[in-house]
C-alpha positions in Angstrom: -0.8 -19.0 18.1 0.0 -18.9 14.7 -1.9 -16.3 12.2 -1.1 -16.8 8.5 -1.7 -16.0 5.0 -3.6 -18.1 3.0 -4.2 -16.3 -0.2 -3.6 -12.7 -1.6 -6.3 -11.1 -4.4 -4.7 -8.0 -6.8 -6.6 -6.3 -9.8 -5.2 -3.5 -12.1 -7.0 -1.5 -14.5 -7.1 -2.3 -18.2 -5.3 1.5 -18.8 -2.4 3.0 -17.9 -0.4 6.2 -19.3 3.6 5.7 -20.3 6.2 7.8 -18.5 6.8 9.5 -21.9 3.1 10.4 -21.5 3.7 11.6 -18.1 6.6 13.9 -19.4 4.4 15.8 -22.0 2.0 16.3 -19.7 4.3 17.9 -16.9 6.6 19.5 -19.5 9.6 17.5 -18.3 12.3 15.0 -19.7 11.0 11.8 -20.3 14.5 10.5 -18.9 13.8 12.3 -15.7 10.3 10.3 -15.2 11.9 6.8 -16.5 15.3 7.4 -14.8 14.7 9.2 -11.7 11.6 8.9 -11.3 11.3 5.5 -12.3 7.8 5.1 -14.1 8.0 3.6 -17.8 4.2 3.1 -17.4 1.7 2.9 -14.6 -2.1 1.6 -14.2 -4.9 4.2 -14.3 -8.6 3.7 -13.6 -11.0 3.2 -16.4 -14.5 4.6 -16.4 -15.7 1.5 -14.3 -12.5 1.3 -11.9 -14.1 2.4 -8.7 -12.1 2.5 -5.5 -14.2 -0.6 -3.3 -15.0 -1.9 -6.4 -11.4 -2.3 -7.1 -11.1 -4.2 -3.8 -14.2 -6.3 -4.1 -12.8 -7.8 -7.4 -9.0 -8.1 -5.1 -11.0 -9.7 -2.3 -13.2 -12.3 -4.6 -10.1 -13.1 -6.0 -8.4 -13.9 -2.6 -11.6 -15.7 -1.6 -11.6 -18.1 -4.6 -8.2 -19.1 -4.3 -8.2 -20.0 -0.9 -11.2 -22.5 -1.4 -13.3 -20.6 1.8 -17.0 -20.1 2.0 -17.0 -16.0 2.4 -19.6 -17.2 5.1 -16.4 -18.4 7.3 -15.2 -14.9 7.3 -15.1 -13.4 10.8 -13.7 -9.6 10.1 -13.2 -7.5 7.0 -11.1 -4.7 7.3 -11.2 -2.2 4.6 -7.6 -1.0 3.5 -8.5 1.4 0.3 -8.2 4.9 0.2 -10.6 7.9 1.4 -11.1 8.9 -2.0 -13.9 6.3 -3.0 -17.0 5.9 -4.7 -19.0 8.3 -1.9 -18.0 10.8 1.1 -18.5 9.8 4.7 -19.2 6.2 3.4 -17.7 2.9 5.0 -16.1 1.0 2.5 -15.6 -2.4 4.1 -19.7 -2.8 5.0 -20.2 -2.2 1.4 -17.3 -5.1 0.6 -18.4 -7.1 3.0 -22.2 -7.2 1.0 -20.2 -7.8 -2.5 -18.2 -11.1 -1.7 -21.3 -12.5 0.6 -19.5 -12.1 4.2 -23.1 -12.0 6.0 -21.3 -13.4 9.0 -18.6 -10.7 9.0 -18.6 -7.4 10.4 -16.4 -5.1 8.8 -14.7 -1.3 9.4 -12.5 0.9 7.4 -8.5 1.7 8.6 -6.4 4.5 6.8 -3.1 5.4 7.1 -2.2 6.5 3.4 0.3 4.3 1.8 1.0 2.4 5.0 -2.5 1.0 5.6 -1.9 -2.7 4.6 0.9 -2.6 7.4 -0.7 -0.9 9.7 -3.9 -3.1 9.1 -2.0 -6.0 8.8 -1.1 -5.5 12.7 -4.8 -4.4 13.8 -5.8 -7.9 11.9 -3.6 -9.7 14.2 -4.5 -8.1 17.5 -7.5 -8.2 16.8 -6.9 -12.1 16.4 -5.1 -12.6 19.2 -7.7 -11.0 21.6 -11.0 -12.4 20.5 -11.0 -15.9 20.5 -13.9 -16.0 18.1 -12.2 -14.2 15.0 -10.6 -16.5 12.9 -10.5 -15.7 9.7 -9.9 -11.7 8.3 -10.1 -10.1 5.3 -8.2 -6.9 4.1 -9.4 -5.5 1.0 -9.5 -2.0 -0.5 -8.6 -0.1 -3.9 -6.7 2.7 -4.5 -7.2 5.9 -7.3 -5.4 8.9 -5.4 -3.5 9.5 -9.0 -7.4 11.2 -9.7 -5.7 14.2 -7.2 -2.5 14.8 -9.2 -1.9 17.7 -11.5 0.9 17.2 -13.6 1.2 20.9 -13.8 2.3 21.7 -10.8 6.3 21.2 -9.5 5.6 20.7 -6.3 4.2 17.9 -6.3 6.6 15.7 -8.5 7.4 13.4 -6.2 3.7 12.0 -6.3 3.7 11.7 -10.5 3.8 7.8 -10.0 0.2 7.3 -8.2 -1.9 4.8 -9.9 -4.5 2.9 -9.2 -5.7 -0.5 -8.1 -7.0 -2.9 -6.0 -5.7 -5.7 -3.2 -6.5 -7.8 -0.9 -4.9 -10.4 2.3 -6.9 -13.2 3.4 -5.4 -14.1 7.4 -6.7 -17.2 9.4 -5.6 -18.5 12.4 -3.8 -21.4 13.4 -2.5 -21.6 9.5 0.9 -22.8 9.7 1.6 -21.1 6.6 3.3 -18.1 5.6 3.0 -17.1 8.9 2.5 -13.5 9.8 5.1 -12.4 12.4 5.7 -8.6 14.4 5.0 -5.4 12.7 6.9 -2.3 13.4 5.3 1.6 13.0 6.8 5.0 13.3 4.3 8.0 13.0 5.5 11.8 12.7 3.2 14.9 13.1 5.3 17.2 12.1 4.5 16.3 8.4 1.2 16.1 8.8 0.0 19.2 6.8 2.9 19.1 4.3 0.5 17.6 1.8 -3.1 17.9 1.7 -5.9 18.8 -0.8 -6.3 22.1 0.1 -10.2 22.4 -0.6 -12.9 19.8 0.3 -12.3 19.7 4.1 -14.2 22.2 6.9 -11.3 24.9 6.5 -11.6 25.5 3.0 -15.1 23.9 1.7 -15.1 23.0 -2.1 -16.4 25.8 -4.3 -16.3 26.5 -8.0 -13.8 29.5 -7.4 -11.5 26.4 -5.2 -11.8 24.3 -8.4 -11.0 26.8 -10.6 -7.5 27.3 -8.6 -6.9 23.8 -8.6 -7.5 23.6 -4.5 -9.2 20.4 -5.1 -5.8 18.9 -6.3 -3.0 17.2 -4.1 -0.5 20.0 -3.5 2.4 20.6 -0.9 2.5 23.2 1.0 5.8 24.1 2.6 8.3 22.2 0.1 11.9 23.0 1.1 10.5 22.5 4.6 9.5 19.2 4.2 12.1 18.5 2.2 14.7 19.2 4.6 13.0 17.6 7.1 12.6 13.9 5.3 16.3 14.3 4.3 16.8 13.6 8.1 14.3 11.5 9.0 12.5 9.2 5.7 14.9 6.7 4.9 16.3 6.5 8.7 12.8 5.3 9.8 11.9 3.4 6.7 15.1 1.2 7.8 14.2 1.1 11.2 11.1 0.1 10.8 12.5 -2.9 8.9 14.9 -4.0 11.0 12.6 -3.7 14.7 10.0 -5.9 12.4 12.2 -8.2 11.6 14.2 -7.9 15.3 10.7 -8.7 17.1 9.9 -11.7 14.9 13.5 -13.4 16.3 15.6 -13.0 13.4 18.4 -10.5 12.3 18.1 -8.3 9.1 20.5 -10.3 7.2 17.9 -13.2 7.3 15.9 -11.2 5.1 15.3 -13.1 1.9 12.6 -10.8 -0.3 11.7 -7.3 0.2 8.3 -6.0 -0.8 8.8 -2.3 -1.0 6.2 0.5 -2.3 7.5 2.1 -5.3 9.5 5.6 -4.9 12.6 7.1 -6.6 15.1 4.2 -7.9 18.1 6.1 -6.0 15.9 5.6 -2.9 14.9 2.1 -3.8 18.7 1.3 -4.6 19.2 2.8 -1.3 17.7 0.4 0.7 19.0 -2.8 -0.5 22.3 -1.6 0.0 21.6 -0.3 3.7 20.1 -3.8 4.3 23.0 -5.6 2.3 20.2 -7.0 -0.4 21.3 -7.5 -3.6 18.3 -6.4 -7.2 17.0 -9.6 -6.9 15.6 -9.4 -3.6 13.1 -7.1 -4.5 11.0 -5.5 -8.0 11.2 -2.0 -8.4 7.8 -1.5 -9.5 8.3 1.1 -12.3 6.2 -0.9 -14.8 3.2 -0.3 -12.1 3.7 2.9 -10.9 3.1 3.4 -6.8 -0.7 2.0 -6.1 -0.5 3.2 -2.5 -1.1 0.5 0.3 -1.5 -1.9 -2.9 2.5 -1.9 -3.9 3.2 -4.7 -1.1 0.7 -6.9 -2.3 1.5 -6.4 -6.1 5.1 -7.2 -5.1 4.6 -10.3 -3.3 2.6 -11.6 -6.1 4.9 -10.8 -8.7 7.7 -12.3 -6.7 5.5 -15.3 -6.4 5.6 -15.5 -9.8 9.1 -15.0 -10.6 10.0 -17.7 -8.2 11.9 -14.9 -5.8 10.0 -16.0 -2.6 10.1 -19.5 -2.1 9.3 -21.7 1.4 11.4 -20.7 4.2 12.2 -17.7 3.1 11.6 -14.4 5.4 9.6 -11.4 3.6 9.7 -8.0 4.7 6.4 -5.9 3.5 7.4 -2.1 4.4 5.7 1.2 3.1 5.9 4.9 3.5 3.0 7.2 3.8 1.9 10.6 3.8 1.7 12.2 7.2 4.2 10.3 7.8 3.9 7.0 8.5 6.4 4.2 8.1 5.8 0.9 8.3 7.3 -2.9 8.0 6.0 -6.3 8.8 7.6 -9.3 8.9 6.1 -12.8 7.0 7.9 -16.4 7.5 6.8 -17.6 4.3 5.6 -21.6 3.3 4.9 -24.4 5.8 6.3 -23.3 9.5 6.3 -25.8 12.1 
């Protein structure tokens, strides 16, 4: 059984601030944000740039370019973030209602910056097992850059969130760029290294919370988690590349285009070399900044566009999130007998 993708939906806000902006803001070098950091510019929301609403404009887009009836759709599954237009609120039912999916059901999934993976994996199962599912959506936006003070140090590392929306359209028995095996790795031992301290039970939001800035992204043991990513992040972000990539039946050095979520350009330079890839197998997004579980799908699309992915060649989508997750899945992509 083949699963593939037919079409792919992106939107980006109208704004965005420059790294140069970014450096007056955070009182740093603008050299440091555009060198190391590697943001000349990024895409902010505008007053109308809603998180679902960000996907609903991604998933319309996917819908009208694959030439379906939204009726045909089977499953939507809700990638965007938490952080959304209402608390305790299920994104994907409200999705599912915008692009006319009356014969859908829909859920949300979440697994920060690696949800598009992750989902990408459930969408396939899901698939596989239930004979009557054959068509599924992923959709979602992304605004987490709404939880980043530029004031604070600690949490530098996070300057390049932005915000935007995305979305996958999957169908079975579509012999096109054909969805192969996914590969995840989840650690625990991260999993309270960054966090909004207020909002949750353990610290309800209060004026005197705001006030402190507890409403904010923030990290809370740094060298800890610093030390500990130096042994394990880029280990398991290549792992996770090469089992993907193992499980579909081909070796790593197969591997024609790399969509990658945008981080560091030492760590991005990293991971070409590691997989013997030369600049042009990949973008480094720093005209985008990092858009969460959006970056793969922005990168495919651009790569579309620059004539980097082409029929036959083998895609690797692959993420790291928050918690930590990482995350790859593999993509044969044109006509596959």
């Amino acid at each position: 059984m083949q699963i593939g993708i037919v079409s792919t939906g992106l939107y980006l806000p109208d704004k965005y601030v420059t790294g140069k902006e970014i450096a007056e803001m955070a009182g740093i070098p603008v050299h440091v944000v555009e060198g190391k950091m590697g943001i000349k510019k990024k895409h902010v929301p505008g007053p109308n740039d809603h998180t679902c609403e960000m996907g609903i404009i991604a998933a319309k887009q996917a819908i009208e370019r694959a030439r379906i009836n939204p009726l045909e759709i089977d499953v939507i599954i809700y990638i965007g973030e938490e952080h959304k237009e209402y608390p305790l609120w299920t994104a994907g039912i409200k999705l599912q209602e915008a692009v006319g999916a009356v014969n859908a059901w829909a859920f949300d999934v979440a697994l920060r910056c690696g949800t598009t993976v992750m989902a990408l994996k459930v969408a396939k199962s899901l698939m596989i097992a239930d004979s009557t599912i054959k068509t599924v959506l992923l959709a979602g936006g992304y605004r987490n850059v709404d939880f980043i003070d530029y004031q604070n140090p600690r949490t530098r590392f996070m300057f390049n969130l932005g915000a935007g929306g995305g979305a996958i359209l999957l169908k079975k028995d579509h012999n096109e760029n054909v969805l192969l095996e996914s590969e995840l790795i989840t650690d625990g031992s991260f999993s309270e290294d960054v966090v909004v301290v207020s909002g949750g039970t353990k610290h309800p939001i209060t004026k005197e919370a705001i006030d402190q800035r507890l409403n904010m992204l923030d990290v809370l043991d740094p060298e800890g988690m610093k030390q500990r990513l130096e042994q394990k992040s880029m280990v398991n972000f290549i792992k996770v590349i090469k089992e993907s990539v193992r499980k579909s039946g081909y070796k790593e050095e197969e591997i024609s285009y790399i969509a990658m979520l945008h981080m560091k350009k030492s760590a991005h330079e990293y991971v070409l070399k590691e997989l013997g890839l030369s600049q042009e197998q990949s973008i480094y997004l720093e005209e985008y900044g990092h858009i969460g579980q959006i970056d793969q799908i922005l990168s495919l699309e651009l790569a579309l566009k620059k004539g980097k992915v082409t029929d036959g060649d083998l895609v690797v989508f692959v993420s790291a999130g928050i918690g930590y997750a990482w995350g790859a899945s593999a993509i044969k992509w044109g006509k596959v007998r």
